[in-house]
Kinemage of the C-alpha trace (Angstrom):
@kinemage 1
@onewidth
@group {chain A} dominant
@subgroup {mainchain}
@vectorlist {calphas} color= white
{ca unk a 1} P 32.859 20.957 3.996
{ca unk a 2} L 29.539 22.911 3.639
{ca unk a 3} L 26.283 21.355 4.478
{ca unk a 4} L 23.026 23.693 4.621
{ca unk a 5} L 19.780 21.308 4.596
{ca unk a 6} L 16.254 22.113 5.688
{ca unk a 7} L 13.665 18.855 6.616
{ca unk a 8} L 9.866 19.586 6.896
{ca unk a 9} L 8.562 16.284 8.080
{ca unk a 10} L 5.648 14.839 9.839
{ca unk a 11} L 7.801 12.330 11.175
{ca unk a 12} L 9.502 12.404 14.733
{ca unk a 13} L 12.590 14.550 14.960
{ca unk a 14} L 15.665 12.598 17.023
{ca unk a 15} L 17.685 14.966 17.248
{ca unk a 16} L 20.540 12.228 18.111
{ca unk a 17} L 20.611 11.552 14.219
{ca unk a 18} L 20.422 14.954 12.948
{ca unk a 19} L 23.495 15.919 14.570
{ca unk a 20} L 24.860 12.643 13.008
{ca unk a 21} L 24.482 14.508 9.553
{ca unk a 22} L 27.227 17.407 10.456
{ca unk a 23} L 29.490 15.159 12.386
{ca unk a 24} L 32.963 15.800 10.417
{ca unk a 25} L 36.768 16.543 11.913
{ca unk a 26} L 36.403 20.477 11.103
{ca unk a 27} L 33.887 21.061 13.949
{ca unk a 28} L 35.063 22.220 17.714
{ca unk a 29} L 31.890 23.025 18.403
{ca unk a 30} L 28.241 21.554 17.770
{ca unk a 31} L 25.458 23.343 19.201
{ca unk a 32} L 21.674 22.304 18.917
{ca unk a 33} L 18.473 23.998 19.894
{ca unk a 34} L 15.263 21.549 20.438
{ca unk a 35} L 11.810 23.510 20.612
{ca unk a 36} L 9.320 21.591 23.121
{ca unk a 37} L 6.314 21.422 23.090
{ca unk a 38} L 5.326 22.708 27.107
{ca unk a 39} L 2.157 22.020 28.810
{ca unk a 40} L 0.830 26.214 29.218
{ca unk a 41} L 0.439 28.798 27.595
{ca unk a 42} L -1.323 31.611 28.779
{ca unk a 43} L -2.016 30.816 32.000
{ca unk a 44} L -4.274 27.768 30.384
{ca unk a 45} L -2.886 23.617 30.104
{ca unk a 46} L -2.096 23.017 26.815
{ca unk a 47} L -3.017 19.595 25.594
{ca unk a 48} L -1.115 19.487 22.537
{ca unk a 49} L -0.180 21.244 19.561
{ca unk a 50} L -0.786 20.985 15.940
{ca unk a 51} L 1.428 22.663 13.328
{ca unk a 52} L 0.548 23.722 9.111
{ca unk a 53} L 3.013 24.950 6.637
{ca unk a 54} L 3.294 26.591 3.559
{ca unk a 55} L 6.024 24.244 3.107
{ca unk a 56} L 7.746 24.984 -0.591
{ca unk a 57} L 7.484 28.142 0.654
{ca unk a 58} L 8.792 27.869 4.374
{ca unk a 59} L 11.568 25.319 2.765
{ca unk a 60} L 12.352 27.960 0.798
{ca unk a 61} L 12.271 30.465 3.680
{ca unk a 62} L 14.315 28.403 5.687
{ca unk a 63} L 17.174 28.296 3.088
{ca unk a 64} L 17.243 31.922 2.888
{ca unk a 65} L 17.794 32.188 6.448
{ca unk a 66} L 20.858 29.657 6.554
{ca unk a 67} L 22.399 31.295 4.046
{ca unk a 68} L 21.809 34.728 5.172
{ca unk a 69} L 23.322 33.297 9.026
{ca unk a 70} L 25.943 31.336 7.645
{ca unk a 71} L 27.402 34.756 5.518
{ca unk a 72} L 26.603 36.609 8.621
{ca unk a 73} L 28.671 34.262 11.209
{ca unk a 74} L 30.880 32.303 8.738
{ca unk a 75} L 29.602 29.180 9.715
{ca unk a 76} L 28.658 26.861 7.309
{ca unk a 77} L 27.277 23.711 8.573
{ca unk a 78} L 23.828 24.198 9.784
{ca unk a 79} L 20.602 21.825 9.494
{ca unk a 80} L 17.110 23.225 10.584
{ca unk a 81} L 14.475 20.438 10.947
{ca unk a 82} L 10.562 21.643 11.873
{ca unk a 83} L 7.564 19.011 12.470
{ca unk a 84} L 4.216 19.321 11.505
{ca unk a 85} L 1.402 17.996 12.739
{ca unk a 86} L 0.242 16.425 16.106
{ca unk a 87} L 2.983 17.034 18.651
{ca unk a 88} L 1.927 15.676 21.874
{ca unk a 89} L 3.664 17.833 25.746
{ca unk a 90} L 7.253 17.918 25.538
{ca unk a 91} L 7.616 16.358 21.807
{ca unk a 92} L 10.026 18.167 19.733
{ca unk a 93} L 8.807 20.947 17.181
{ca unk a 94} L 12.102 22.065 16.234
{ca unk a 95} L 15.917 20.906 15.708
{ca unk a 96} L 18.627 22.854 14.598
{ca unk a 97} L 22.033 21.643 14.351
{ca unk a 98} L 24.923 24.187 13.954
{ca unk a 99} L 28.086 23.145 13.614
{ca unk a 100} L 31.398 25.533 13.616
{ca unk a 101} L 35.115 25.803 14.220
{ca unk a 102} L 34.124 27.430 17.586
{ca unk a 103} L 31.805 27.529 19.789
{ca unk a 104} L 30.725 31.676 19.758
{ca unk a 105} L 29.960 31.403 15.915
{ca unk a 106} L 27.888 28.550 16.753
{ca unk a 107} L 25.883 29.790 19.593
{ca unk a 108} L 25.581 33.125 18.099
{ca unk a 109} L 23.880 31.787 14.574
{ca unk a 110} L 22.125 29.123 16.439
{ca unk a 111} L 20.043 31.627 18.135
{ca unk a 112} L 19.638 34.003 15.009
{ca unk a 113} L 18.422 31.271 13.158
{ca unk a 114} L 15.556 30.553 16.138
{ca unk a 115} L 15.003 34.493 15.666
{ca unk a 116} L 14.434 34.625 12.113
{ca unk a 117} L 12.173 31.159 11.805
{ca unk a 118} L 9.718 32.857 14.270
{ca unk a 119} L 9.942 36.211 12.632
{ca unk a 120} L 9.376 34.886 9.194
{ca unk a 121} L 8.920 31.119 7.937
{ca unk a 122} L 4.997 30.682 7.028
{ca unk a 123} L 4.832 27.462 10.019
{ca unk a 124} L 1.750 28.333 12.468
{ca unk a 125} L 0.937 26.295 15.287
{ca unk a 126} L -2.670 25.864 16.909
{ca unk a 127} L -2.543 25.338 20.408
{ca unk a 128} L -5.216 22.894 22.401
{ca unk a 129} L -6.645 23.413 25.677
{ca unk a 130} L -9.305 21.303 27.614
{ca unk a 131} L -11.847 24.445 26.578
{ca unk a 132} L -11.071 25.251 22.545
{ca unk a 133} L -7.843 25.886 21.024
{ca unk a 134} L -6.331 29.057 19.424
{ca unk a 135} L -3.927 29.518 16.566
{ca unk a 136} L -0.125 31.104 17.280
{ca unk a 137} L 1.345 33.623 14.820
{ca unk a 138} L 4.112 32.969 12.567
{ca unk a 139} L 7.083 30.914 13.622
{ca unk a 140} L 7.318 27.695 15.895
């Protein structure tokens, strides 16, 4: 059963109920990657983070890369789930769910995936300190 679904969302990502979504008797393996939001960067405190989006386009972006990872590893049960906005020390930016027959396919297009969303999905995050704040490239 093949389930490829991208969520942009200002909302807070529980990753708990995202996994939910691929739960099915096929799957030996789940594997799930949560970017967190740490408190330094740089040598400097961060405060907290904001994120913007293109987001038809990094949707669209997104999609490309699941099913470019899921031809690529044969796995194809993956959700990717990316927060914008205000996310406060040690909130969650970023969920992805993979779910596989095994565990290697998993891992392996689990960490592509992270890969390829930094490399190329139009998400930038703007990073606050106590003194200013400073804008991150491409990717979360």
């Amino acid at each position: 059963m093949a389930l490829q679904k991208v969520i942009i969302t200002h909302e807070t990502l529980e990753t708990d109920k995202l996994v939910k979504l691929l739960r099915n008797p096929t799957n030996g393996a789940f594997v799930t990657f949560e970017g967190v939001t740490r408190n330094n960067s740089n040598g400097k405190n961060v405060k907290y983070l904001e994120y913007e989006a293109y987001e038809e386009m990094a949707k669209n972006t997104l999609h490309e890369i699941i099913k470019e990872i899921s031809q690529e590893t044969n796995v194809d049960q993956i959700l990717v789930a990316h927060r914008l906005g205000k996310v406060e020390i040690q909130g969650i930016s970023l969920v992805i769910v993979v779910g596989s027959a095994h565990r290697a396919e998993a891992f392996l297009a689990c960490s592509s995936i992270v890969d390829r969303i930094k490399q190329n999905v139009p998400i930038w995050k703007k990073e606050f300190f106590e003194d200013g704040s400073s804008w991150v490239g491409i990717g979360g």
